[in-house]
CHARMM-style PDB file with segment names, atoms N, HN, CA, C and O in Angstrom:
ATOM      1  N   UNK     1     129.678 159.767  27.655  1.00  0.00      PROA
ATOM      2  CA  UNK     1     128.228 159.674  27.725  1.00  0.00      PROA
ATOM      3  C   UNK     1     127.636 159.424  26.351  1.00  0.00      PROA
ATOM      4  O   UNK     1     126.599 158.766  26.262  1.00  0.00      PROA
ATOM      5  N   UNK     2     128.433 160.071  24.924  1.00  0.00      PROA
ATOM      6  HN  UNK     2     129.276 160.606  24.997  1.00  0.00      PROA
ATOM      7  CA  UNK     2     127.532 159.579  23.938  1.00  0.00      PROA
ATOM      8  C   UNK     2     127.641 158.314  23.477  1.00  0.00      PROA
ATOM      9  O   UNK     2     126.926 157.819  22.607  1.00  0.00      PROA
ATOM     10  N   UNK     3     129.006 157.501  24.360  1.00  0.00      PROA
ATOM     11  HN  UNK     3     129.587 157.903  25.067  1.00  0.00      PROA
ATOM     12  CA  UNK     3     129.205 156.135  23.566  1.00  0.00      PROA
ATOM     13  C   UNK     3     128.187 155.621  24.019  1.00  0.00      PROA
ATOM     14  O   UNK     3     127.565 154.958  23.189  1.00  0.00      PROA
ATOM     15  N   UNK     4     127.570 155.682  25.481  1.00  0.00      PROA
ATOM     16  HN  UNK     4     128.076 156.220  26.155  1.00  0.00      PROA
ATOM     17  CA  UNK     4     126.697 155.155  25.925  1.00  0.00      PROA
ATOM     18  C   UNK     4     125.197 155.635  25.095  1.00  0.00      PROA
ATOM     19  O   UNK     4     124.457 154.772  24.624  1.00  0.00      PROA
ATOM     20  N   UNK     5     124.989 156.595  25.030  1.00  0.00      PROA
ATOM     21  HN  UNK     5     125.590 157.297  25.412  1.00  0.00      PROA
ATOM     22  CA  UNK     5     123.784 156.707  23.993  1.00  0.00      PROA
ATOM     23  C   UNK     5     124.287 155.839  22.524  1.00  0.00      PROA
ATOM     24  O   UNK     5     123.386 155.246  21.931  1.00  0.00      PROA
ATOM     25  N   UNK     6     125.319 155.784  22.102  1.00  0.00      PROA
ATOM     26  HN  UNK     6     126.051 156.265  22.584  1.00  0.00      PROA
ATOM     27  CA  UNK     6     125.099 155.441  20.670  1.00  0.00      PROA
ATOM     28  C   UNK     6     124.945 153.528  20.770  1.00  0.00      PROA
ATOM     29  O   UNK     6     124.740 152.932  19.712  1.00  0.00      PROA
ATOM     30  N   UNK     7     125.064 152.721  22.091  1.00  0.00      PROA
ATOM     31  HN  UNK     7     125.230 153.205  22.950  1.00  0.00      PROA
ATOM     32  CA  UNK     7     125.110 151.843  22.455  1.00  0.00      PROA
ATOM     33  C   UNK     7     123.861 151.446  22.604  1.00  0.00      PROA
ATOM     34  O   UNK     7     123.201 150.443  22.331  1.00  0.00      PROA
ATOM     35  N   UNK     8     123.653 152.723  23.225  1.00  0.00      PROA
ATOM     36  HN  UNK     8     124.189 153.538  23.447  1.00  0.00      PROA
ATOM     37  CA  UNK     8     121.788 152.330  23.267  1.00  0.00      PROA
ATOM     38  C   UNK     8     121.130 152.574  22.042  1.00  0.00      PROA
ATOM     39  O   UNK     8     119.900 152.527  22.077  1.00  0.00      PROA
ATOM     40  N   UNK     9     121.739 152.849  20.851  1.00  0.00      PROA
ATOM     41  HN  UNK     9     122.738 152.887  20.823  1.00  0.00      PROA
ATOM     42  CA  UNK     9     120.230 153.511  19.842  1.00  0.00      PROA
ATOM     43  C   UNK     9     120.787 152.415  19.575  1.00  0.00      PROA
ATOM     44  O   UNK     9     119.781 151.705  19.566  1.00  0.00      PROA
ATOM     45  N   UNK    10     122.113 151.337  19.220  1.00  0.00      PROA
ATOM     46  HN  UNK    10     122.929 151.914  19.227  1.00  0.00      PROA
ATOM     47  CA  UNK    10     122.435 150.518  18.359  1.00  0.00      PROA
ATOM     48  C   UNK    10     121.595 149.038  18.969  1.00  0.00      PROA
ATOM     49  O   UNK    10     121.057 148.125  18.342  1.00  0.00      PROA
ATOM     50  N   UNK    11     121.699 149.187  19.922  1.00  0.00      PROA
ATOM     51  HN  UNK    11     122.136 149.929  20.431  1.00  0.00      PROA
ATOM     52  CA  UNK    11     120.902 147.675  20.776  1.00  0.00      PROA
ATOM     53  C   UNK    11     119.389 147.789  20.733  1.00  0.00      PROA
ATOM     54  O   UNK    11     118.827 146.700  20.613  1.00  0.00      PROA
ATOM     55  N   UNK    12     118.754 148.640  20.789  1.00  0.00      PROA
ATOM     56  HN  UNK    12     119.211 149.525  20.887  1.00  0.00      PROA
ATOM     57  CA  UNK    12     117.219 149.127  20.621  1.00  0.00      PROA
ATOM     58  C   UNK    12     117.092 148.615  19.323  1.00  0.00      PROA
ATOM     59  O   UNK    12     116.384 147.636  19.086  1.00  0.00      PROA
ATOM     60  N   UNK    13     118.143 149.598  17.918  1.00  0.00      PROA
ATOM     61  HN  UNK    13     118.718 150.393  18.111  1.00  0.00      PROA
ATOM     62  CA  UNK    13     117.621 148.994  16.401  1.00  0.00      PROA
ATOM     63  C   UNK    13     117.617 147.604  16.481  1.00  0.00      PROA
ATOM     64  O   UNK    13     116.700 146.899  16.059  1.00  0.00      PROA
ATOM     65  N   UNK    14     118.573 147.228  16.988  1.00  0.00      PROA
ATOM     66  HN  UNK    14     119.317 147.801  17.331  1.00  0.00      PROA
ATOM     67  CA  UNK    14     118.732 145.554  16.945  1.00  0.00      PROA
ATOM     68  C   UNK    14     117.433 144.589  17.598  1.00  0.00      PROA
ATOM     69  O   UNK    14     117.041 143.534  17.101  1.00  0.00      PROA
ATOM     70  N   UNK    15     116.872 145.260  18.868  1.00  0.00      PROA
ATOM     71  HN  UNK    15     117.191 146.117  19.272  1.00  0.00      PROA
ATOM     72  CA  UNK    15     115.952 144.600  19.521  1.00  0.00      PROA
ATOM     73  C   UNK    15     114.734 144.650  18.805  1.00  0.00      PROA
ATOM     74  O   UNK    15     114.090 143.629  18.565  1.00  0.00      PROA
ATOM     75  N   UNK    16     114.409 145.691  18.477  1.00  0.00      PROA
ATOM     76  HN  UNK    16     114.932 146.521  18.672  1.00  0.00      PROA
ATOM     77  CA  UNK    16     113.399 145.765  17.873  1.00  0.00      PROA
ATOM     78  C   UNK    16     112.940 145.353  16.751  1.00  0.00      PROA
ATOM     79  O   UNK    16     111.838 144.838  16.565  1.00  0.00      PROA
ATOM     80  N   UNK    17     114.148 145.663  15.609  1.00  0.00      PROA
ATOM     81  HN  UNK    17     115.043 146.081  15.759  1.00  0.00      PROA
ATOM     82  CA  UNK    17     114.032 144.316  14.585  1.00  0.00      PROA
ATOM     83  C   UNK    17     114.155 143.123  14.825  1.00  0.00      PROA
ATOM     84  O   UNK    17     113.384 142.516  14.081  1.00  0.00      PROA
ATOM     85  N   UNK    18     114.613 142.559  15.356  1.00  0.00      PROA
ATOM     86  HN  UNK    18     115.239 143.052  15.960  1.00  0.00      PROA
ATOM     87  CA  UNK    18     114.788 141.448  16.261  1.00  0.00      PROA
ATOM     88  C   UNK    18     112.815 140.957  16.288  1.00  0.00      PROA
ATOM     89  O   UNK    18     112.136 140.089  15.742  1.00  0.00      PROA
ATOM     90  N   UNK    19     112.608 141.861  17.049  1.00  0.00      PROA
ATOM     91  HN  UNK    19     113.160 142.567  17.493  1.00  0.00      PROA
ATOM     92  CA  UNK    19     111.179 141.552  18.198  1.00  0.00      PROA
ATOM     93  C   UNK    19     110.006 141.138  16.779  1.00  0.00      PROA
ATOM     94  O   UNK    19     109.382 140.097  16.570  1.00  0.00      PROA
ATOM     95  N   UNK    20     110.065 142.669  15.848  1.00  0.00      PROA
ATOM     96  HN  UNK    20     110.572 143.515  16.017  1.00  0.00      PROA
ATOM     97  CA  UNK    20     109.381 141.871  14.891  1.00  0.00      PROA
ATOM     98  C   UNK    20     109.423 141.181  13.779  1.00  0.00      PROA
ATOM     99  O   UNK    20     108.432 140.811  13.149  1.00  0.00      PROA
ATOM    100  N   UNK    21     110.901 140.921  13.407  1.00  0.00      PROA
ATOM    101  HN  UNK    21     111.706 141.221  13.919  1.00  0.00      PROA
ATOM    102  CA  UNK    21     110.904 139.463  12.258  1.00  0.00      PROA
ATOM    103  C   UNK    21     110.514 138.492  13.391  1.00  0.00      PROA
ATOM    104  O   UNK    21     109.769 137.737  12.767  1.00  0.00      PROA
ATOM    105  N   UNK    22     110.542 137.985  14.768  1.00  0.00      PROA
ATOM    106  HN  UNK    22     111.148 138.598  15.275  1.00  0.00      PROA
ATOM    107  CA  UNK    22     110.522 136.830  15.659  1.00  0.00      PROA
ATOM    108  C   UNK    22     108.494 136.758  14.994  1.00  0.00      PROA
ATOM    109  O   UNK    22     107.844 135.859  14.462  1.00  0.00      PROA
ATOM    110  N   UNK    23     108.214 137.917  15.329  1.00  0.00      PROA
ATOM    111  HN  UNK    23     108.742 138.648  15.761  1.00  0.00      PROA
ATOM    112  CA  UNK    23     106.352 138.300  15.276  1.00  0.00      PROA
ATOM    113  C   UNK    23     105.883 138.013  13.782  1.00  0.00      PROA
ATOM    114  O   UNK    23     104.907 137.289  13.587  1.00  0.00      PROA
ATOM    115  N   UNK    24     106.676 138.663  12.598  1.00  0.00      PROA
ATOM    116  HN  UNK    24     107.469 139.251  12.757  1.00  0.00      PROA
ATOM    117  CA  UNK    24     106.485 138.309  11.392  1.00  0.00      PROA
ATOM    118  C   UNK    24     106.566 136.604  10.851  1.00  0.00      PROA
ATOM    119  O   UNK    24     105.984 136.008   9.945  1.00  0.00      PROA
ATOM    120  N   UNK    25     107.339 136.277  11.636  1.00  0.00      PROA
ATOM    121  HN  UNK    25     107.812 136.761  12.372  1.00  0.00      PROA
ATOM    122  CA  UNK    25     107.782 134.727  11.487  1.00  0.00      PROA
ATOM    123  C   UNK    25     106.751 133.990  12.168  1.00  0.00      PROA
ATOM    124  O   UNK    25     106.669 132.791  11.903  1.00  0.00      PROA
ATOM    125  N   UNK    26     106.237 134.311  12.701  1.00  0.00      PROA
ATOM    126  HN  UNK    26     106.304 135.285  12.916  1.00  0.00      PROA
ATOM    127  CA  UNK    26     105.961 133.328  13.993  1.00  0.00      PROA
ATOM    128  C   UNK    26     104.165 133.443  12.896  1.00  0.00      PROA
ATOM    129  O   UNK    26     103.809 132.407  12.334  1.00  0.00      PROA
ATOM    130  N   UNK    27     103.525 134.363  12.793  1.00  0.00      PROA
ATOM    131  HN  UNK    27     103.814 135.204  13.250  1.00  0.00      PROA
ATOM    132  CA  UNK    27     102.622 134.714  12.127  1.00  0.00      PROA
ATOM    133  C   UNK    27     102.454 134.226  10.756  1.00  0.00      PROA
ATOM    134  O   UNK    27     101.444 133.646  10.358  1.00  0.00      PROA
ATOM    135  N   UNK    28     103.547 134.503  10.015  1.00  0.00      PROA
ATOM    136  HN  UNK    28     104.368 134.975  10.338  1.00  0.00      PROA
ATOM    137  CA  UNK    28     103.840 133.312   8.306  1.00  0.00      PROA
ATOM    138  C   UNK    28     104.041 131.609   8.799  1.00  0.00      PROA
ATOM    139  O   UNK    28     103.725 130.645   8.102  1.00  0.00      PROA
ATOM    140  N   UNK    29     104.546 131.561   9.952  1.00  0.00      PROA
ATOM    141  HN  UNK    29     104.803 132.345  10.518  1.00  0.00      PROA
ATOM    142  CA  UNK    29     104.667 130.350  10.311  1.00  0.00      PROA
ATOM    143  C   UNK    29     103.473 129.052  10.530  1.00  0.00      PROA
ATOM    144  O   UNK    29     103.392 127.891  10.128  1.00  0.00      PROA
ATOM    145  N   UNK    30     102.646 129.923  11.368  1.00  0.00      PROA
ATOM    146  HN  UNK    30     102.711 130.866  11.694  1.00  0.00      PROA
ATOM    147  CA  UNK    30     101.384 129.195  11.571  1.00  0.00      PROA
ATOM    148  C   UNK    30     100.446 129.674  10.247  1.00  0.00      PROA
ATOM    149  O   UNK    30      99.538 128.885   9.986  1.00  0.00      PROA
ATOM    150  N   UNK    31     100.540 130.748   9.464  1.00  0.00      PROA
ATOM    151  HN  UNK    31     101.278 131.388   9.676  1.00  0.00      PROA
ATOM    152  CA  UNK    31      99.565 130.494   8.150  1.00  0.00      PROA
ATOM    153  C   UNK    31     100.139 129.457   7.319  1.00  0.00      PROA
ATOM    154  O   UNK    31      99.236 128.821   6.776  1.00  0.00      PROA
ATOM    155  N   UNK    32     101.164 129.089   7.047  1.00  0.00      PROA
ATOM    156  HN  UNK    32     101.898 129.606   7.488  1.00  0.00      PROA
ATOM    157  CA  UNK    32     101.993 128.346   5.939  1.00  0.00      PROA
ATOM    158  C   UNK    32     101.807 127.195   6.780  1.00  0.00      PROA
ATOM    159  O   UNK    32     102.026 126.252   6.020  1.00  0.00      PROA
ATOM    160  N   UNK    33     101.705 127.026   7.196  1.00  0.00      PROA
ATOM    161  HN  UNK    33     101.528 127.792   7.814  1.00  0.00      PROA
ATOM    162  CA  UNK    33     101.053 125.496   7.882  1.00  0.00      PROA
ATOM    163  C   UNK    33     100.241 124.968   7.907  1.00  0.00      PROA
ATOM    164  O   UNK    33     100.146 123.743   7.979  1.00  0.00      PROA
ATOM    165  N   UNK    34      99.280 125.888   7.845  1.00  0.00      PROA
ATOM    166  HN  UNK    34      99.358 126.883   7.787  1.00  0.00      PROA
ATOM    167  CA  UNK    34      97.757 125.704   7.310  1.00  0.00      PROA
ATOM    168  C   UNK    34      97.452 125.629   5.809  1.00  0.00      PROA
ATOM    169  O   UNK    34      96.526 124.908   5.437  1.00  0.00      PROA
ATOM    170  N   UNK    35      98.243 126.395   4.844  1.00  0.00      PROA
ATOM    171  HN  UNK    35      98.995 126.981   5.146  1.00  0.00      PROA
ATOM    172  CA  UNK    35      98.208 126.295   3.581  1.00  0.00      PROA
ATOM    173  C   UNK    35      99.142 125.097   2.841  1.00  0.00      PROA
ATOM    174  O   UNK    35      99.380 124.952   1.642  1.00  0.00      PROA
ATOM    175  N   UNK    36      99.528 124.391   3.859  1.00  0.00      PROA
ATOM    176  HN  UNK    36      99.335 124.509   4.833  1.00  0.00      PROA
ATOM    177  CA  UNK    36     100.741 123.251   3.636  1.00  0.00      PROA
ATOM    178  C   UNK    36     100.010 121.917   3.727  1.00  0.00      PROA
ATOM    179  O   UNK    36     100.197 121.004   2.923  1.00  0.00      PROA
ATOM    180  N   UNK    37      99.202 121.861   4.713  1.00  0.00      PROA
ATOM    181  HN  UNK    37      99.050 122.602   5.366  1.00  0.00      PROA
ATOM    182  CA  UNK    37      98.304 121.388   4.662  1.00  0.00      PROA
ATOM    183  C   UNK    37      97.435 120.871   3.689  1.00  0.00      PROA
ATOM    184  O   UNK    37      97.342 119.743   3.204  1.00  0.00      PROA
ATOM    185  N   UNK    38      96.868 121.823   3.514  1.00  0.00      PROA
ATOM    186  HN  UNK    38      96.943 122.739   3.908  1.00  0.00      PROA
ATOM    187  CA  UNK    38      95.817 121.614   2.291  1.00  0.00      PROA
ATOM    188  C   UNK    38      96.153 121.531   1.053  1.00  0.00      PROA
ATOM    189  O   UNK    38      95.632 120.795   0.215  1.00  0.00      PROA
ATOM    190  N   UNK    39      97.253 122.468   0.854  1.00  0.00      PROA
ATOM    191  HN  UNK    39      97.676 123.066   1.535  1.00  0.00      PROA
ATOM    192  CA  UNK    39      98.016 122.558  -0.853  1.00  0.00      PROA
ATOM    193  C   UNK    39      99.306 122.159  -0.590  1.00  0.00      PROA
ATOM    194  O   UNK    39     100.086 123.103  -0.467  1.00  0.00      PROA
ATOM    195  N   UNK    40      99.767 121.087  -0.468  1.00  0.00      PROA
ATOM    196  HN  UNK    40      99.133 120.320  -0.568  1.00  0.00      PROA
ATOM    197  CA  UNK    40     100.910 120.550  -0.429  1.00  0.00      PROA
ATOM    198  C   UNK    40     102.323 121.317  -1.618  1.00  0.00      PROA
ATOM    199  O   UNK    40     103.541 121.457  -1.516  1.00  0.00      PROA
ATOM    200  N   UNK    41     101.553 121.558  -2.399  1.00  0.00      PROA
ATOM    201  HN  UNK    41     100.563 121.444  -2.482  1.00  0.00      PROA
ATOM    202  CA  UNK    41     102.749 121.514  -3.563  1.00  0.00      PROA
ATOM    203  C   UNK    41     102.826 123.638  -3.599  1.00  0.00      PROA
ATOM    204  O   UNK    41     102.965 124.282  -4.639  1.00  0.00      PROA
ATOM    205  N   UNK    42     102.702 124.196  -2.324  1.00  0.00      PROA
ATOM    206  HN  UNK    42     102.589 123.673  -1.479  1.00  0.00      PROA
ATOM    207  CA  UNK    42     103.374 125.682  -2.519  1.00  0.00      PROA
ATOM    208  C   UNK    42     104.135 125.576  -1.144  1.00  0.00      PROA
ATOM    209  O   UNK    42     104.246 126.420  -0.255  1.00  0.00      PROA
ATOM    210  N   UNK    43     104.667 124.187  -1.235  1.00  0.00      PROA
ATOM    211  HN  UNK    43     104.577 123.501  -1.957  1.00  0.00      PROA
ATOM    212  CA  UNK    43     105.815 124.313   0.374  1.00  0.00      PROA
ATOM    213  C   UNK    43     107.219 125.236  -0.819  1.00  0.00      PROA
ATOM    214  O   UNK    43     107.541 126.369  -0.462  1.00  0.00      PROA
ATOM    215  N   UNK    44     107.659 124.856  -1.652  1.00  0.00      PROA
ATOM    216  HN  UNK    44     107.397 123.935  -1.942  1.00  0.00      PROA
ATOM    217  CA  UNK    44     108.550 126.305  -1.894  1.00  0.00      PROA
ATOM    218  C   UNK    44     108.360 127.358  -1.968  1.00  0.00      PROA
ATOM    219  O   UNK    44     109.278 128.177  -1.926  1.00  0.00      PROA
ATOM    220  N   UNK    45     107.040 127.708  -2.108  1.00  0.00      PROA
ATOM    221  HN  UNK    45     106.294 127.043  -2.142  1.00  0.00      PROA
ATOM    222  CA  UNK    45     106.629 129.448  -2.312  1.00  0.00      PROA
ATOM    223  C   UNK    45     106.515 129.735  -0.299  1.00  0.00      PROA
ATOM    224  O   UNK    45     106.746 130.831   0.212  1.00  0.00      PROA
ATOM    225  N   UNK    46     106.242 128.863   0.258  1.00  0.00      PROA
ATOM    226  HN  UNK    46     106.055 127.973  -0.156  1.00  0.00      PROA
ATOM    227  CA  UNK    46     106.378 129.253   1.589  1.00  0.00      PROA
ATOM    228  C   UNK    46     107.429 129.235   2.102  1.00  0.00      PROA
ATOM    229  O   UNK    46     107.466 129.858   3.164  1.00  0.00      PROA
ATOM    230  N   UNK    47     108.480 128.695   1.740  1.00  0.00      PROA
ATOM    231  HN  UNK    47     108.449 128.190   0.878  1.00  0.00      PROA
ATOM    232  CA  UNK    47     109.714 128.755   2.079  1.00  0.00      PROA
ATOM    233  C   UNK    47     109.919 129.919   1.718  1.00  0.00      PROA
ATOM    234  O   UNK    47     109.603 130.570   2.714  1.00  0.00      PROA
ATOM    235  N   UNK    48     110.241 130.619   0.948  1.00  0.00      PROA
ATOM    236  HN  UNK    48     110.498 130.091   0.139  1.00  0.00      PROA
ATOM    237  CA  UNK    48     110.510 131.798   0.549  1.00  0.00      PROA
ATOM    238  C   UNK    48     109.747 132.908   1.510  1.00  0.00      PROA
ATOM    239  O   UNK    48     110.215 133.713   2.315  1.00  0.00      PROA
ATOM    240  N   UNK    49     108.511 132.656   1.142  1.00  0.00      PROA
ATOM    241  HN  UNK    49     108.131 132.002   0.488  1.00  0.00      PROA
ATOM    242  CA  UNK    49     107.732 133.684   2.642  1.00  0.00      PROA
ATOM    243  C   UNK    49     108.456 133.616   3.961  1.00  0.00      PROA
ATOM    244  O   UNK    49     108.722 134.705   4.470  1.00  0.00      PROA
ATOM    245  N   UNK    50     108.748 132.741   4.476  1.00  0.00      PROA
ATOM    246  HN  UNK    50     108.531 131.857   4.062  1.00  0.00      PROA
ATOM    247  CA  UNK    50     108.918 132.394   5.908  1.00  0.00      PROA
ATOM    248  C   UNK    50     110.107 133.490   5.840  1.00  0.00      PROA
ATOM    249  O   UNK    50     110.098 134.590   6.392  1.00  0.00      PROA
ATOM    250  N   UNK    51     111.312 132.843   4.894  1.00  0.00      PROA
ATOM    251  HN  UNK    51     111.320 131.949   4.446  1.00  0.00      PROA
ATOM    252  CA  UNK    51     112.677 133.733   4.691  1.00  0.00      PROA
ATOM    253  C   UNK    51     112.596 135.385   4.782  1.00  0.00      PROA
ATOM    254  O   UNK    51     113.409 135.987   5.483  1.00  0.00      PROA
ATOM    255  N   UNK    52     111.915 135.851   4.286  1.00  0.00      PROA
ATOM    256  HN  UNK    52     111.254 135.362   3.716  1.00  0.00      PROA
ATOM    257  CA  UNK    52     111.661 136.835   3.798  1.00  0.00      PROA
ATOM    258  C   UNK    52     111.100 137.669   4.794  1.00  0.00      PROA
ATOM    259  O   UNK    52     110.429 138.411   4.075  1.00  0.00      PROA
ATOM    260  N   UNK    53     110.930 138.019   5.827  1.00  0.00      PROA
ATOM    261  HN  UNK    53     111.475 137.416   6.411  1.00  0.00      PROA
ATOM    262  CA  UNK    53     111.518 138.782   7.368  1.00  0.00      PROA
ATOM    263  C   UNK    53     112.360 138.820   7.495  1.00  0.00      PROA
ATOM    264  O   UNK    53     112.566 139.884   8.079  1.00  0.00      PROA
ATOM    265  N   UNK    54     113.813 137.996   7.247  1.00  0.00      PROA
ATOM    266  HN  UNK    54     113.646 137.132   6.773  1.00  0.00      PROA
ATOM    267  CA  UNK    54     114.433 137.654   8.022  1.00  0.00      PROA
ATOM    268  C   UNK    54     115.502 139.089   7.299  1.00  0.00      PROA
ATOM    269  O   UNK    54     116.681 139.311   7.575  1.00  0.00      PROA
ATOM    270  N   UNK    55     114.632 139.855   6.362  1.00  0.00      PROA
ATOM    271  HN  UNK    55     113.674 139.675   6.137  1.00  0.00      PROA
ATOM    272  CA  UNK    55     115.492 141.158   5.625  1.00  0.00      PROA
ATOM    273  C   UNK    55     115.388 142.247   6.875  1.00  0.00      PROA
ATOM    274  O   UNK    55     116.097 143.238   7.051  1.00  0.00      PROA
ATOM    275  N   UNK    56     114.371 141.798   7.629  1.00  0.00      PROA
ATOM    276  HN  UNK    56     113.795 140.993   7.486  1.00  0.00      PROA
ATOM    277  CA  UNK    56     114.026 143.340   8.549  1.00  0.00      PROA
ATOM    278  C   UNK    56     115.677 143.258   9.387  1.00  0.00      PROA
ATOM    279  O   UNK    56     116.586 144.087   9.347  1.00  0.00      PROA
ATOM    280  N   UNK    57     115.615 142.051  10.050  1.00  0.00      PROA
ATOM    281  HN  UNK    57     114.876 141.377  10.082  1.00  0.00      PROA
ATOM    282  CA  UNK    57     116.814 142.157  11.389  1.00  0.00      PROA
ATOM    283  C   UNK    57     118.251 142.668  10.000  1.00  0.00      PROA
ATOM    284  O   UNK    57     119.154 143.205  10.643  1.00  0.00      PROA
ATOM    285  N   UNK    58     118.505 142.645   8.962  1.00  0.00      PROA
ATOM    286  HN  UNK    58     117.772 142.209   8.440  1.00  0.00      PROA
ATOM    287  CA  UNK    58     119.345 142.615   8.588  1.00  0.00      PROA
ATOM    288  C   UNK    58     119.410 144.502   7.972  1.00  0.00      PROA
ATOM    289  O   UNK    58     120.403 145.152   7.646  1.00  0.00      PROA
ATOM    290  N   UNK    59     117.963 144.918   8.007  1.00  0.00      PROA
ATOM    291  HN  UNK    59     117.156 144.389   8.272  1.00  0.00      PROA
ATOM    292  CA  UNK    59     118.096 146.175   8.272  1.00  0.00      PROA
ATOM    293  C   UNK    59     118.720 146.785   9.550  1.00  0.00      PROA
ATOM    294  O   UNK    59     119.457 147.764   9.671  1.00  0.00      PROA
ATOM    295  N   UNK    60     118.266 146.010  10.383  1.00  0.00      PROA
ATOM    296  HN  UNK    60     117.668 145.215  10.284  1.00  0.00      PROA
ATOM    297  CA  UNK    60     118.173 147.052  11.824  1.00  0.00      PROA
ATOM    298  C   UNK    60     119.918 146.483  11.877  1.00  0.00      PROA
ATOM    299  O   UNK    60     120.829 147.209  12.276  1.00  0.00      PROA
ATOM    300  N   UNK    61     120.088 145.253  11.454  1.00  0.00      PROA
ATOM    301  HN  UNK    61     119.348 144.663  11.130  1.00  0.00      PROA
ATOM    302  CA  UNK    61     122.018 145.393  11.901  1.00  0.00      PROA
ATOM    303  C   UNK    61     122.222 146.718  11.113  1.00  0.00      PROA
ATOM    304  O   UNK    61     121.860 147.717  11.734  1.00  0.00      PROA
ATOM    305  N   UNK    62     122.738 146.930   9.848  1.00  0.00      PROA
ATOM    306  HN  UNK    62     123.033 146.119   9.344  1.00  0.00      PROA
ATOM    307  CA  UNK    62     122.894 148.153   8.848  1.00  0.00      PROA
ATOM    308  C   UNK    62     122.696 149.157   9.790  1.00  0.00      PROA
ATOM    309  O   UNK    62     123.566 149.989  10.048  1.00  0.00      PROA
ATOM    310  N   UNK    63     121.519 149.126  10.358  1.00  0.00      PROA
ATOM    311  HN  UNK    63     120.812 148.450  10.148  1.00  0.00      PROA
ATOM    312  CA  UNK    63     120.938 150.473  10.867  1.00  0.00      PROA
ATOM    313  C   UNK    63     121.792 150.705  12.316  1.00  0.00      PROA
ATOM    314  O   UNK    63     122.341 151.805  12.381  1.00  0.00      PROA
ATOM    315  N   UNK    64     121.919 150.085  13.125  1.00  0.00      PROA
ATOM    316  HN  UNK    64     121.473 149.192  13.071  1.00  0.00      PROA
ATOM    317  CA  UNK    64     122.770 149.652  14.368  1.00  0.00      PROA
ATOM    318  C   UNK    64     123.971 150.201  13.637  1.00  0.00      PROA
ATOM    319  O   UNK    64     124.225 151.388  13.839  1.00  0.00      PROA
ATOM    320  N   UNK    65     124.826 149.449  12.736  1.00  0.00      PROA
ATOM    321  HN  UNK    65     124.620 148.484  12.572  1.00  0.00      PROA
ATOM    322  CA  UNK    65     126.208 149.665  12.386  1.00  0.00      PROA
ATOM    323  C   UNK    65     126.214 151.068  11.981  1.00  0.00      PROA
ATOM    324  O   UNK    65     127.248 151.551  12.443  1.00  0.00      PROA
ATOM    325  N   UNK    66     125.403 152.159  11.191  1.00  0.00      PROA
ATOM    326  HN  UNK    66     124.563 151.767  10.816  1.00  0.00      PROA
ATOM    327  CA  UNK    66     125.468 153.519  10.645  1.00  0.00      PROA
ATOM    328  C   UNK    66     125.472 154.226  12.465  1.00  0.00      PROA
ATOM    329  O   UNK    66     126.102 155.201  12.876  1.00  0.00      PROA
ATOM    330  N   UNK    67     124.705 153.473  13.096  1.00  0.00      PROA
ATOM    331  HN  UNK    67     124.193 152.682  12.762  1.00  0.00      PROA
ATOM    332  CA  UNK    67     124.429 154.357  14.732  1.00  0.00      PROA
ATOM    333  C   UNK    67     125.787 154.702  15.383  1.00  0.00      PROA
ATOM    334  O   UNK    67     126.264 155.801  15.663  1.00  0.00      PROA
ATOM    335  N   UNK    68     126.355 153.249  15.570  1.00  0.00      PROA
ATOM    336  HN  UNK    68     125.967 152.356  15.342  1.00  0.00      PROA
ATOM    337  CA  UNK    68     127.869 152.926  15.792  1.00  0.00      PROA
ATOM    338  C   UNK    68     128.907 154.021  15.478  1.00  0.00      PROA
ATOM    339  O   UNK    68     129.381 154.990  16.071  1.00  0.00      PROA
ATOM    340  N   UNK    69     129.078 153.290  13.996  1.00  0.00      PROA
ATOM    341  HN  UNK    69     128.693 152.503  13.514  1.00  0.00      PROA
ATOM    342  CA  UNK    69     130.312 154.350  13.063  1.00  0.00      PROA
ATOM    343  C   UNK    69     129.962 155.690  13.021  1.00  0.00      PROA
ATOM    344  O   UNK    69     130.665 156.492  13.636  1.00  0.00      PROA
ATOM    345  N   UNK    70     128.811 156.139  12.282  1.00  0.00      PROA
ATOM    346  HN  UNK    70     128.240 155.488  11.782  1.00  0.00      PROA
ATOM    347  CA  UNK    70     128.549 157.517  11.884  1.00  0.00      PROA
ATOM    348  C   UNK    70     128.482 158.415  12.968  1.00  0.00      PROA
ATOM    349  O   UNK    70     129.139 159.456  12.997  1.00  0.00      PROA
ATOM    350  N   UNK    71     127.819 158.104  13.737  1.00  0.00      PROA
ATOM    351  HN  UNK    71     127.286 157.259  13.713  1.00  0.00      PROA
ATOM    352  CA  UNK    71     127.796 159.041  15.015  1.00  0.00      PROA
ATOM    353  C   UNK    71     128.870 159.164  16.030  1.00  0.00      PROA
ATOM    354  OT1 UNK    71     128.735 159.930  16.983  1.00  0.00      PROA
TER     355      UNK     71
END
């Protein structure tokens, strides 16, 4: 029964980071489009923005994997 709980806290961390880098992205996505637009020359500083969610899901793996092993 606890593999099954530790299955579930590990797929939840995952979903949920998951759910909001998809929301964080999706949100930098359509502003940097608009600022791409108009100021052509900060498409690398938006590149970098856009990237830069993409640290949350790589928490929640970490966080998933400590759920896994440690427990």
């Amino acid at each position: 029964m606890l593999t099954l709980y530790k299955a579930l806290g590990a797929a939840l961390a995952i979903g949920f980071a998951a759910f909001a880098t998809a929301l964080a992205q999706s949100r930098i996505g359509a502003a940097a489009s608009g600022a791409l637009a108009e100021k052509p020359e900060v498409g690398g500083t938006l590149i970098v923005l856009e990237a830069l969610p993409e640290t949350i899901i790589i928490l929640g793996f970490v966080i998933a994997l400590l759920i896994i092993v440690m427990l």
